[in-house]
C-alpha positions in Angstrom: 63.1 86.8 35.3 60.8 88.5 33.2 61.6 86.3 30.1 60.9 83.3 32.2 57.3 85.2 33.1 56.8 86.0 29.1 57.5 82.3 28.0 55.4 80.5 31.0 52.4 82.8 30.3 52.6 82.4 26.7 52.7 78.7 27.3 49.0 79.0 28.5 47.5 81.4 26.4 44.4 80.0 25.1 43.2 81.2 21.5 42.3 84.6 21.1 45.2 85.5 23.9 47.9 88.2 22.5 49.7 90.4 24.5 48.3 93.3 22.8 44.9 91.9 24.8 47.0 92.1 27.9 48.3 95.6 27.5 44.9 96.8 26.8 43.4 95.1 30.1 41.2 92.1 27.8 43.8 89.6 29.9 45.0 89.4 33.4 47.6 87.6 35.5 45.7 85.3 38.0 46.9 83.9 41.3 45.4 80.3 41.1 45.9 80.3 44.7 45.1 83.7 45.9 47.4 86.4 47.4 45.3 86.2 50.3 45.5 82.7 51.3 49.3 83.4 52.1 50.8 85.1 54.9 52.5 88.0 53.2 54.8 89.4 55.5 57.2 91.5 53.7 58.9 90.4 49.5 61.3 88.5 51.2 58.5 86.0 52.8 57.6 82.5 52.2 54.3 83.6 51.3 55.1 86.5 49.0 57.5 83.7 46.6 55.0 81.2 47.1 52.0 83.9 45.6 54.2 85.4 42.7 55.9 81.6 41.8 55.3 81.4 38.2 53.5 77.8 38.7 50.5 80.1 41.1 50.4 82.1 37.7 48.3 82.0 34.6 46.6 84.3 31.9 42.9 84.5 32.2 40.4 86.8 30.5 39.6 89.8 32.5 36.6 89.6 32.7 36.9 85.7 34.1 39.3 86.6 36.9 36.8 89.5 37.7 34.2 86.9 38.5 37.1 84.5 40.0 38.2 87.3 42.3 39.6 85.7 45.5 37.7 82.2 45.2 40.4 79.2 45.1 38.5 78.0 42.0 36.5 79.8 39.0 33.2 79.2 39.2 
């Protein structure tokens, strides 16, 4: 659910993270495994739960995920 979303996010913001930050694009949603390692067949597929399952979710800094783009790992 979307609360569920709002409280594990918040869980890992690190200081400086507010969801006016978020709202203004400062903060993203990172895939720590990236939407493209799974087979996304369709929003009913293993891969598309797996991708979106809050523990493959965090907030990053924008400009963080920008240069983690589709690596496994931030560099």
């Amino acid at each position: 659910s979307m609360l569920e979303l709002k409280i594990h996010l918040e869980k890992q913001f690190t200081k400086g993270m507010t969801w006016e930050k978020y709202m203004n694009g400062e903060i993203h949603i990172d895939h720590i495994i990236p939407k493209s390692i799974f087979n996304i067949t369709g929003l009913n597929s293993k891969g598309f739960k797996k991708a979106w399952a809050l523990e493959n979710l965090r907030p990053m800094w924008a400009k963080d995920n920008m240069k983690k783009y589709n690596k496994l790992f931030a560099a």
